[in-house]
Each structure stands twice: as structure tokens, then as C-alpha cells.
N, C-alpha and C positions, 0 to 999 in steps of 0.2 A: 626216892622218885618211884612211881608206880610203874608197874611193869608193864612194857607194849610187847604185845607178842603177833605176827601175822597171822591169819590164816590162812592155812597152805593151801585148801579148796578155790580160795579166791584167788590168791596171788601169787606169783611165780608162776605162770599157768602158760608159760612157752617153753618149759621145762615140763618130763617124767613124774609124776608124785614124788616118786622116792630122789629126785634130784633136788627136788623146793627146799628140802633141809638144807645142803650145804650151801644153797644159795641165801635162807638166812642168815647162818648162819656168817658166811661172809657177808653179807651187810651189817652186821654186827649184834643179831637179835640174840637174845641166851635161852629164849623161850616161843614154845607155838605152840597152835591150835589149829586143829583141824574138823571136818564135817562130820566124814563116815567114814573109816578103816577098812571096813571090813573085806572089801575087794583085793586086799594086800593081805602078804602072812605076817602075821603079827611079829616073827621074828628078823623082817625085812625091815620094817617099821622101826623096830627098838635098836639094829643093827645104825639106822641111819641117827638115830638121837645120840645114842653112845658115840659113835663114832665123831658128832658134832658140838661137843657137849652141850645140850639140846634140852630142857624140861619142855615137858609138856603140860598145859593148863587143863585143855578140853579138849574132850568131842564128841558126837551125840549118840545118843542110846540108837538101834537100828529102828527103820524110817518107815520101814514098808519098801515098795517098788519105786524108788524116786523115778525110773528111765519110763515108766507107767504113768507118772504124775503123783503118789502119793510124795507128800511131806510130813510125816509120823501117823502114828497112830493110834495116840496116850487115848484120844477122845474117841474110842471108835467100840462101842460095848461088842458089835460079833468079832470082834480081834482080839478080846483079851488074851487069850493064851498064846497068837501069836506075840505080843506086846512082853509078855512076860519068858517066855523062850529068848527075845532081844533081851532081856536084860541079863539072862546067864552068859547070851556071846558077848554081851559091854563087858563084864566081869572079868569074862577069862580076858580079852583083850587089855584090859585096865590092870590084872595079874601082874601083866606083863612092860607094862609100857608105864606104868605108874601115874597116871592122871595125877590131877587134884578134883577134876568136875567131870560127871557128864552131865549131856543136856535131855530133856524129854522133848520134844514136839508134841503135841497136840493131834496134830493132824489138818486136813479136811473133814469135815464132818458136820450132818443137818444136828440142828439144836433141836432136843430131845433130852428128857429127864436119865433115859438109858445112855445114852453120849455123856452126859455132865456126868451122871454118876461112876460114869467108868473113868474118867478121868480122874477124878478123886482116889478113885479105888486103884488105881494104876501109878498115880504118884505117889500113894501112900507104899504100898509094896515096896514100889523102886527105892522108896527113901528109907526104908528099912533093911533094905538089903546092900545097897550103899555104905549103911553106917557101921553095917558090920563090917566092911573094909577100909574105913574112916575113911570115905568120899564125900563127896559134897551132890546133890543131886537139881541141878537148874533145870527151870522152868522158862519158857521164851516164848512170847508173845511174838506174829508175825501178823504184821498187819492187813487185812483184807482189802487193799487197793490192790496190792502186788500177786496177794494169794487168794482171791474170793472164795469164801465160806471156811476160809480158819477158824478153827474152835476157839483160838483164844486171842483176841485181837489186839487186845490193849493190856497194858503194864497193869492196871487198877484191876480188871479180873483177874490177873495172875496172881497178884497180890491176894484177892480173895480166896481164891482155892489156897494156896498158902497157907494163909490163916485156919481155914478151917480143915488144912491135912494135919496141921501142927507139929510137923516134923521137923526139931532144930536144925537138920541139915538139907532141907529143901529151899533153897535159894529162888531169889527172879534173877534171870539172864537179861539185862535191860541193854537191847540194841536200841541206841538213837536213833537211827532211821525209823527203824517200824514205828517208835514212840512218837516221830514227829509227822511222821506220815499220817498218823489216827492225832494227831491235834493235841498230843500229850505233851508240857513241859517237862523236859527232863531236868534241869537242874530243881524243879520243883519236887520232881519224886526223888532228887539224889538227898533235897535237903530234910524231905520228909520220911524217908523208907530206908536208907543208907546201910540200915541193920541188917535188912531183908535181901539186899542184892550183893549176888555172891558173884558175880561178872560182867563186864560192860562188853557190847560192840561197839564198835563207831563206822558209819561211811556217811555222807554228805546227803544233803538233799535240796533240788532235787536227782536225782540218776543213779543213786547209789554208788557214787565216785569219791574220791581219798577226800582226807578233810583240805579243804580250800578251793574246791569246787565246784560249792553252793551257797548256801545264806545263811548255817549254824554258824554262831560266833563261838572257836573251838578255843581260842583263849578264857573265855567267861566258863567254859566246860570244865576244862584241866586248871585253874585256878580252886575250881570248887570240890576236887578229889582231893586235896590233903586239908583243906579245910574242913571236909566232913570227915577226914579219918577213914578215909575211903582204902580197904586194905586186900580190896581180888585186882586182879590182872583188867587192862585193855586190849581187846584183839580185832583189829584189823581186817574186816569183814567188810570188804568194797571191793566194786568192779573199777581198774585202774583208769584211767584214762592217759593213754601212752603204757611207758612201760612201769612193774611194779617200782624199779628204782626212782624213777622219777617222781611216783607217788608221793616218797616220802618227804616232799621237798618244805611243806609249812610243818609238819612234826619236827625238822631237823632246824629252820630257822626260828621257832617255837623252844627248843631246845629238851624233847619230848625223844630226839633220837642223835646218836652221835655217828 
């Protein structure tokens, strides 16, 4: 069975950060994901995994000033060296907490030959320096209805940067929402790219609420992950509607969570 793991930035979120862990944990999850760390001491972090026996999948390289408005800054050419200074703090934190992925963001950013190229040149770095740690380095598309002027809006250009960083361990991050928000079929990229995507999200659409929600048919979804050999993690990347327990309610009758 593929593995569902929450993420603790979306959910549990009438709780402490460092409390979301043992609240998965009693729900019964073995594994999570979370956004950004780095607000927390990384030893507070690893205390609350240990203690719950806890893996962790993901969570993203540092973003810029999220309280600012920024949403990364892979595409952003006068930032490189900040961009690259975030991936020594990912590292030390990922030392420590043992990932399997982080993710890059892209950013906001105007389309510019100097933007595209920093991107490239910023994935490629990160995915080299990751591999020296045998991480995985994802790439996520966020759609520009929700974020206007995202650098990278659709799964199909992430895929292209991909290809042409050509780094075996730089993955596409394929959140369903963003995918279906920009018009993308996703079981059509799951049956065409499956190689290429090294983590799923899921929230509904439309409102970005738990699956059952909205209009995706999530049965035709999770029918088609062990059909394709589908073999990273799903994380749980939705605004609840009620509370997170309740969320889980078509995963559990689905038989997706126990």
C-alpha cells in the first residue's frame, strides 16, 4: 500500500507545530511532511519524530520571506547566493531529521532568459548537492490562479527543466490541485511520467479541501498508483474543512487509511 503521510503545515493546525506529530501519530500515520522547519531547532523537530516513531518524507528547501509574500526563489537570478546559502541550512537540517526529499520552489518571478536560467542553474547545484547525501531533490509546480506569476505553473515545464538539468535525482513534486487547477490531467502524467515523479500531493478542487470534497474521482486516482508502480509517498496537502480528523473520512472508507 502506498504510503499517506500529512502535512503538518496544513493539518493539525489547532495544535503547536511541535504537537502535529503526536497527533499523527495517534491517528495512526508512520510518516509526515512538512513546508518549512526552519523556525524550529532542528533538535526539537527530530526529538518529536523519535519520540513518535515518526519518518519523515519532505520538506522544502528555504523559500525567501514567506510572511513578505515570497514562495521560493529557485527562479529568481539576483538571489542566487541567497538560494544557495538555503540549501546548506536544508542539509544541515536534513543531517539531522533524515528526509528522503526536499522540495525547491521556484518562486514568483517575471519570465526573463536571466529567471529561466537561474533556475536551471539552481536545480542543477541543489541536485548535486543532495546526491551527495543520497536525497532526492523535487521540483513543484504551483499553479498561477492561486499564486499569479509563479515561475513554474504546470507539471509539463517542470518536467522540461528536468530533462534538461538531467540530474537522476531531481524528481517532479505533482500536487493534484495545482495540476488540475492549470487544466492538467493527472492520471495522464502519472501514466506517462511515473518515472520522473518522485512525490505526490493531493487536496480536492475546487477549495483545496481533503479528498471528497470536490469533483476529482480519487478512486480512479489511487487505483492507478500500484498500477503504475508508483513507489514515493502521498502527502496530504489540504485546507480541512472541519476538523483534520474528520478530513480523513473518504481515505478511511476508501481503505487508503486505517
Amino acid at each position: 500500500m502506498v504510503t499517506i503521510c500529512p502535512n503538518l503545515t496544513m493539518l493539525f493546525t489547532d495544535l503547536p507545530f511541535l504537537d502535529r506529530f503526536g497527533a499523527a501519530a495517534h491517528a495512526g500515520f508512520t510518516s509526515v511532511e512538512f513546508q518549512l522547519p526552519y523556525d524550529f531547532a532542528v533538535s526539537d523537530i527530530r526529538n518529536r519524530l523519535v519520540e513518535h516513531n515518526l519518518d519523515l518524507v519532505m520538506f522544502n528547501l528555504p523559500a525567501g520571506d514567506w510572511a513578505d509574500g515570497d514562495r521560493g526563489i529557485g527562479a529568481n537570478w539576483e538571489r542566487r547566493d541567497e538560494f544557495r546559502r538555503g540549501i546548506d541550512l536544508a542539509l544541515e537540517y536534513a543531517d539531522v531529521l533524515h528526509p528522503k526529499a526536499l522540495n525547491l520552489l521556484a518562486g514568483i518571478s517575471d519570465e526573463t532568459d536571466e529567471n529561466d536560467l537561474a533556475l536551471l542553474q539552481n536545480a542543477r547545484i541543489a541536485a548535486e548537492a543532495l546526491a551527495e547525501e543520497g536525497l532526492t531533490l523535487l521540483l513543484e509546480p504551483i499553479n498561477t490562479v492561486d499564486i499569479p506569476g509563479f515561475a513554474l505553473p504546470t507539471a509539463y515545464a517542470a518536467l522540461d527543466v528536468i530533462a534538461e538539468v538531467g540530474a537522476p535525482n531531481l524528481k517532479l513534486q505533482l500536487d493534484i490541485y495545482h495540476a488540475v487547477m492549470m487544466q492538467e490531467d493527472p492520471l495522464e502524467l502519472l501514466r506517462d511520467h511515473v518515472e520522473s515523479i518522485g512525490h505526490i500531493q493531493i487536496a480536492d478542487v475546487p477549495g483545496r479541501h481533503q479528498p471528497g470534497s470536490g469533483e476529482i474521482d480519487w478512486s480512479l486516482f489511487f487505483a492507478a498508483l500500484p498500477a503504475l508502480e508508483y513507489e514515493g509517498a502521498v502527502g496530504l496537502e489540504y485546507i480541512p474543512e472541519g476538523s483534520t480528523e474528520s478530513s480523513f473520512s473518504l481515505l478511511k472508507e476508501m481503505g487508503m487509511l486505517h
